[in-house]
N, C-alpha and C positions, 0 to 999 in steps of 0.2 A: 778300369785299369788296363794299360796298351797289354799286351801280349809278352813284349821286351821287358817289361816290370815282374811280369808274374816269373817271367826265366832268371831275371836277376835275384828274385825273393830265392827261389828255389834254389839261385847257385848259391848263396851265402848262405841260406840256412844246411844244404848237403857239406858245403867246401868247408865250413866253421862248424860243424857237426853240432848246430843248437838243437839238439833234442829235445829240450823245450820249450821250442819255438815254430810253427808252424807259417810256411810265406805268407799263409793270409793276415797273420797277427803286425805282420810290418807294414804299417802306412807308407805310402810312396815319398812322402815327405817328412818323414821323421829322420832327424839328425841318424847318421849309423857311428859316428864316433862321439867320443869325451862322454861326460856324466851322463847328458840328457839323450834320448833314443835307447839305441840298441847297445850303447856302452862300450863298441869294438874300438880295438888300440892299434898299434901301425902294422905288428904281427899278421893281424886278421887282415888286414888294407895288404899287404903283399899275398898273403894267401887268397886273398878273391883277385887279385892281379894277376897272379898265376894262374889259375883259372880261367878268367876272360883272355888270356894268349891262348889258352890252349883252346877252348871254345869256338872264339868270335877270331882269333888269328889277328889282335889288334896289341902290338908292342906299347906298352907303357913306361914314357920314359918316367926318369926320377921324379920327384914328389915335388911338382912346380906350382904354382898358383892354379895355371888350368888344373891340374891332377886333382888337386884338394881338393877344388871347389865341384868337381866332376865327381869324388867320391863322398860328398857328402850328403845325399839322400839316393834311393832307387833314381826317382824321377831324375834329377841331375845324372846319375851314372848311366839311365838308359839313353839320354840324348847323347853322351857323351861316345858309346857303343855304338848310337845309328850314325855319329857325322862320322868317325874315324872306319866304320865298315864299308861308309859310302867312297871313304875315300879310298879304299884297299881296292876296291870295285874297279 
């Protein structure tokens, strides 16, 4: 597991306070919203958004196909963190 994974476990499970949930318990590829995964809803998707600006300093705009699709597992959202940090660079 990259490094950028293990940060991102850690910010959803501190920023969504799953106390019982620990990062390691989240697969990199596990759905994080609807039924299956971690079951989060759009609530939590703005609140880990807010967090990665404050963080990583990388604006999110509205909820477009890239967004989705870049918030739907660790692995997806960590590429999603390293191309747009690279671009801030």
């Amino acid at each position: 597991m990259g490094d950028l994974e293990s940060e991102l476990k850690t910010l959803i499970v501190t920023t969504l306070k799953l106390e019982d949930l620990s990062p390691e318990d989240i697969d990199s590829d596990e759905p994080l919203f609807g039924d299956a995964g971690l079951g989060l809803d759009s609530i939590d998707a703005l609140e880990i958004g807010v967090s990665i600006r404050k963080i990583y300093g990388i604006k999110i705009d509205s909820a477009s196909d890239e967004v989705k699709k870049s918030f739907a597992c660790i692995r997806n959202l960590a590429e999603f963190v390293r191309a747009h940090r690279e671009a801030v660079r």
